[in-house]
C-alpha positions in Angstrom: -10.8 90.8 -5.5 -7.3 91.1 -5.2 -5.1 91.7 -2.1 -2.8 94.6 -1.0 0.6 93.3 -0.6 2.8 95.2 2.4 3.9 97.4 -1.2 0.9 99.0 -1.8 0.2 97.1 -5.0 -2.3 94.8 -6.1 -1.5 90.9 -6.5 -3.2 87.8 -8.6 -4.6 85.5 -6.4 -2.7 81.9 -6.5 -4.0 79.4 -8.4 -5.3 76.4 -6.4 -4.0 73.5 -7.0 -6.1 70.1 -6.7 -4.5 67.1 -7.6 -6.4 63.8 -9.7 -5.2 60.6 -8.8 -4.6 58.9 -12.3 -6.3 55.9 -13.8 -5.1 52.6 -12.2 -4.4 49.9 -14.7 -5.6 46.8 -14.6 -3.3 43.7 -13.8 -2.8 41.4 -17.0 -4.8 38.1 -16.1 -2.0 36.6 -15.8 -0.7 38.3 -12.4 -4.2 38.0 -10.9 -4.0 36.5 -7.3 -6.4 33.2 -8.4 -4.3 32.4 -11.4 -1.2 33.0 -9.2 -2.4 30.5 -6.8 -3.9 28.4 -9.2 -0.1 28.3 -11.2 1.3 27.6 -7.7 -0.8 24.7 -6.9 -0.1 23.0 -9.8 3.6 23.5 -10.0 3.6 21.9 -6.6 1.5 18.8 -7.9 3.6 18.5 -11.2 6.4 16.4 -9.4 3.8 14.4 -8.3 2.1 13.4 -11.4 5.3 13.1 -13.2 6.7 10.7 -10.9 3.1 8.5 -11.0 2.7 8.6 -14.4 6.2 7.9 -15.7 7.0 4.8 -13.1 3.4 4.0 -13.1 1.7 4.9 -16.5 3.8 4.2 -18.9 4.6 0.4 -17.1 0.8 -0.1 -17.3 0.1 1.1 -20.9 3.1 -0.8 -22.5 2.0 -4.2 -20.1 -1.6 -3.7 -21.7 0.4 -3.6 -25.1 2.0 -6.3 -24.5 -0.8 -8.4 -23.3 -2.4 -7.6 -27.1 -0.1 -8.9 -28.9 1.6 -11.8 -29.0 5.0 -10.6 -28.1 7.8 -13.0 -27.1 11.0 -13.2 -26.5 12.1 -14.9 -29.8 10.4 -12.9 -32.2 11.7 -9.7 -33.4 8.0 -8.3 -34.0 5.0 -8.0 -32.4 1.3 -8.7 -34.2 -1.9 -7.8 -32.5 -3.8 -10.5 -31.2 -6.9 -8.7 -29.0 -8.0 -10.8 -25.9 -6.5 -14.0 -27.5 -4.2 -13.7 -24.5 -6.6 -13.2 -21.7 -8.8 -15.8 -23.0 -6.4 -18.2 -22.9 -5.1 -17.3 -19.8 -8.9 -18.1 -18.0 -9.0 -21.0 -19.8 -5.9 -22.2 -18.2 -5.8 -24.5 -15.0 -2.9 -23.2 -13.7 -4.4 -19.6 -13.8 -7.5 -20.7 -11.7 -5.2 -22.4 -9.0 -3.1 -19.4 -9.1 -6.4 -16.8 -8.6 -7.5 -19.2 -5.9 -4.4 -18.9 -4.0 -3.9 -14.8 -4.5 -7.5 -14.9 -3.0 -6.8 -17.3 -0.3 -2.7 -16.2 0.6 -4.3 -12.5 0.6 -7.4 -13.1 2.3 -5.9 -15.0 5.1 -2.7 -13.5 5.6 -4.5 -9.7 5.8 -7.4 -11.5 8.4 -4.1 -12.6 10.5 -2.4 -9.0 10.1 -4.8 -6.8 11.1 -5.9 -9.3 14.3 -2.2 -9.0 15.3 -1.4 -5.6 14.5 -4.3 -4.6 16.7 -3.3 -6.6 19.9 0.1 -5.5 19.2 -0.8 -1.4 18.9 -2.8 -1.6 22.2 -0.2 -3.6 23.6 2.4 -0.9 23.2 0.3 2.0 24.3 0.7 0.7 27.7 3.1 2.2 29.7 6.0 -0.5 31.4 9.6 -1.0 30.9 11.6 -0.8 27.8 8.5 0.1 25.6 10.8 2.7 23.5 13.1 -0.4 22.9 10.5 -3.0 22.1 9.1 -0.2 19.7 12.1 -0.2 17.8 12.4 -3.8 17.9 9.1 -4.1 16.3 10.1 -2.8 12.8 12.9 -5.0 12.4 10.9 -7.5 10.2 9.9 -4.8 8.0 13.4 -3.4 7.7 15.0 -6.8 7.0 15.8 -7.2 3.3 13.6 -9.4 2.3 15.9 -11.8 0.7 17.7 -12.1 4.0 14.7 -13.1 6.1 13.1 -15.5 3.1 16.8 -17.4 3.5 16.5 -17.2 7.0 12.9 -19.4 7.2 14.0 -22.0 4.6 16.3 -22.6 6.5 14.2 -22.9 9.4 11.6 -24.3 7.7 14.2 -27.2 5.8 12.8 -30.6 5.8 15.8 -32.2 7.2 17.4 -28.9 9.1 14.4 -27.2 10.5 14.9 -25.8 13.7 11.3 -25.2 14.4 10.9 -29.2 13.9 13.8 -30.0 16.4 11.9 -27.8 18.9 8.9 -29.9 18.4 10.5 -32.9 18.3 12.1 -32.2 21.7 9.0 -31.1 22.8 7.0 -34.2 21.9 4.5 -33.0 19.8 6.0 -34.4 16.5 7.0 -37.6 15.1 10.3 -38.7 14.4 12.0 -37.6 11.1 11.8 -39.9 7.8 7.9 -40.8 9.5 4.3 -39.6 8.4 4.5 -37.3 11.8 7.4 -35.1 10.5 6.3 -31.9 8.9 7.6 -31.0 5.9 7.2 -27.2 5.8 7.5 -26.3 2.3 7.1 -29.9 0.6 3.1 -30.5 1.9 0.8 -28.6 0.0 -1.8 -27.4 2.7 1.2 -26.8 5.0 3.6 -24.8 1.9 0.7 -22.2 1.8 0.5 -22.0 5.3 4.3 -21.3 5.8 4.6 -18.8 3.1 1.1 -16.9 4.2 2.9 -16.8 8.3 6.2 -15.5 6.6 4.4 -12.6 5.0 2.2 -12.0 8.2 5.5 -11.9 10.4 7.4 -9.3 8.0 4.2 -7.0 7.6 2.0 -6.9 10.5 4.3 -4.9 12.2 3.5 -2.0 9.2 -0.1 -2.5 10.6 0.5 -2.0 14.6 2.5 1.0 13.6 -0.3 2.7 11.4 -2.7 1.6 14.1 -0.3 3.2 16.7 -0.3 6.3 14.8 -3.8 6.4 14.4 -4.4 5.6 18.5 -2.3 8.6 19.5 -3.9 11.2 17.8 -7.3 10.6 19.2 -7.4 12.8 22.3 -7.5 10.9 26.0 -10.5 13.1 26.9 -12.8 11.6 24.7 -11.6 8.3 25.9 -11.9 9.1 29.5 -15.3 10.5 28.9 -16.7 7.3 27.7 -15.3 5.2 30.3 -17.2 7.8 33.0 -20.3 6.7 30.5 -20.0 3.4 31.3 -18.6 2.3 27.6 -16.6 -0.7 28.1 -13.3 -1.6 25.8 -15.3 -2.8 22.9 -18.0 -0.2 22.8 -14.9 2.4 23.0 -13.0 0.7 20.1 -16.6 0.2 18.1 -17.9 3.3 18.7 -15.6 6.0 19.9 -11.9 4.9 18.8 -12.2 3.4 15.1 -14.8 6.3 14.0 -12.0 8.2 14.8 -9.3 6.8 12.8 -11.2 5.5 9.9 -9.2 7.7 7.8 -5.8 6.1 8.4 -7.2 2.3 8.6 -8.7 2.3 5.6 -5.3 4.0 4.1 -3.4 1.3 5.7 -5.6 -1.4 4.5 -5.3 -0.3 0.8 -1.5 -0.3 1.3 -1.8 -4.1 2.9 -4.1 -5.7 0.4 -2.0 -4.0 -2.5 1.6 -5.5 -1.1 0.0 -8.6 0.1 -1.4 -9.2 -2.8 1.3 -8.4 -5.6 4.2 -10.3 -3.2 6.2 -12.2 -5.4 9.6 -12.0 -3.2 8.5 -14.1 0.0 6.8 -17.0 -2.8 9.5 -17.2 -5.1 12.3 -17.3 -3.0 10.6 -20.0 -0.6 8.7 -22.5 -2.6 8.9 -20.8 -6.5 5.3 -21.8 -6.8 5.5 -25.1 -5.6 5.0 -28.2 -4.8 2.8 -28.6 -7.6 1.8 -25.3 -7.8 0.3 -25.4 -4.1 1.3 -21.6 -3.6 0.9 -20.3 -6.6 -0.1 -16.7 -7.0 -0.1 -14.8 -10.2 2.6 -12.7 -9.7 4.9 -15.8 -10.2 3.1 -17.2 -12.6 3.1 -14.5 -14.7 6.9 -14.3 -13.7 7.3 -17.9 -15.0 4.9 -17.7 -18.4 6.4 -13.9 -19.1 9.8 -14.0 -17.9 11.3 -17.8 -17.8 9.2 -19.1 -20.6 9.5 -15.7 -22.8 6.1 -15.3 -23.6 5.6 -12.0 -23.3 1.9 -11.2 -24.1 0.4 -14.0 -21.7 2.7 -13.3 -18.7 1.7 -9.2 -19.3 -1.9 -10.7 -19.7 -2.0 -13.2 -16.8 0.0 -9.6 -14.6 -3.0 -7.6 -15.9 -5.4 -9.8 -14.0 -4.5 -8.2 -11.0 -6.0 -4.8 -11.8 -9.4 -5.8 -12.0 -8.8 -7.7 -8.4 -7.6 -4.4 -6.7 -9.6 -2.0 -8.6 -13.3 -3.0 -6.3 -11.0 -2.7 -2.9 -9.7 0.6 -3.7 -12.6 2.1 -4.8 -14.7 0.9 -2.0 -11.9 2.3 0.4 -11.6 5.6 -1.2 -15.3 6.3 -1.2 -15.8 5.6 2.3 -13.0 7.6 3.0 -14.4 10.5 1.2 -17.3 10.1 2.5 -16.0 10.4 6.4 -14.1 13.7 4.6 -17.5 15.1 4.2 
């Protein structure tokens, strides 16, 4: 019923207005927030991959090539030979001296690297005088080019200019020189393996003590200082309490070790070349020699190729016990 306005006269009532919110549209698929983050992930990793698979990859896939065929330097094309290469590789004396000493010169020289990289790393987490300086002072073999310090020890290890041998002479505890008691470093077999194996050991076990380092100070003093009001001694800590702890990072570190130890061709070559009489060895330079100096191609990438299937067990050990820990 209408109303009287203040004139007298009837007035319609308003209308009354309600409003409908309008259909939302759906986002494309696209410009959800899962494919968003999903895109954003990936874009991130893409460097990544890139960068592995160009300097990694493709190196790998054109050495397998190469160790198929029986590319050389001299001859303008390549024919397909299948495992000829690899056969003839094992079949080869030199290759089982040179796989003995990769076992042995990795082997010994990581047993000798992680014993003192440990000492080392607890050694430095005490508190005296000049620790900051000694800490910086302990990555100077690992900064050193390495064709400056592999100069430096043939020099020092020299048969006739060895310093290290005039410090033992005056000390008395070898012979004089030109007789059966003067050392000849890098002449001798047993003692040419021994001398490049210490020279690797003194440029990387300093990489070690600073992963281990790392690794100490991020597990927290309470823990510590609870199992010493337990009674845990400092083996039982370290067993039980402190290497639990940093499993994570050894076992990264140790893949790094065994992988550089292992492929080192710098400290070899540039000391003995392989010699005397192939006492040291390794495959690295003897695929360097076979490949490189003698121009066959397909064994030197064949003989290189060998060192897959020796890294591929330790890294796939490591990186199931360190997902494993993850979980």
């Amino acid at each position: 019923m209408g109303e009287v306005s203040a004139g007298g006269k009837g007035e319609r009532p308003a209308a009354l207005a309600i409003g409908v919110p309008a259909a939302r549209v759906a986002p494309r698929w696209w410009r959800s927030i899962v494919v968003r983050r999903f895109v954003f992930g990936y874009s991130l990793l893409t460097p990544a991959v890139l960068y592995v698979g160009l300097l990694v990859g493709v190196p790998f896939l054109f050495s397998l090539y190469l160790a198929l065929s029986d590319a050389s330097v001299g001859a303008p094309i390549a024919r397909f030979v299948g495992i000829d290469n690899l056969l003839a590789a094992v079949e080869s004396s030199s290759f089982r001296v040179a796989l003995r000493n990769s076992l042995v010169f990795t082997l010994g020289a990581g047993i000798a690297k992680s014993i003192l990289g440990t000492t080392l790393a607890f050694l430095l987490m005490q508190r005296f005088r000049g620790r900051k300086v000694v800490r910086a002072l302990l990555v100077m073999p690992f900064t050193i080019p390495i064709a400056v310090s592999a100069l430096g020890w043939k020099w020092m290890l020299d048969s006739q200019f060895s310093v290290i041998n005039w410090a033992l002479g005056r000390l008395h505890l070898i012979g004089a020189y030109g007789t059966d008691g003067w050392p000849v470093w890098l002449g001798q077999p047993a003692l040419a393996l021994a001398s490049v194996m210490f020279v690797n050991v003194w440029r990387s076990f300093p990489f070690g003590a600073i992963v281990l380092m790392a690794g100490l100070t991020s597990v927290p003093p309470e823990v510590i200082d609870a199992a010493k009001v337990d009674g845990a001694n400092f083996l039982q800590r370290l067993r039980q309490v402190i290497v639990p702890m940093i499993a994570p990072i050894l076992l990264v570190g140790g893949l790094f070790d065994t992988v550089f130890t292992l492929s080192d061709i710098s400290i070899v070559y540039l000391l003995t070349n392989g010699g005397p009489n192939g006492a040291t060895e390794i495959l690295p330079t003897l695929a360097y020699r076979v490949g490189i100096q003698a121009g066959a191609l397909g064994r030197g990438a064949a003989i290189s190729l060998f060192l897959f299937p020796l890294l591929l067990p330790a890294m796939v050990l490591l990186l199931r016990n360190l997902r494993r820990r993850e979980w």
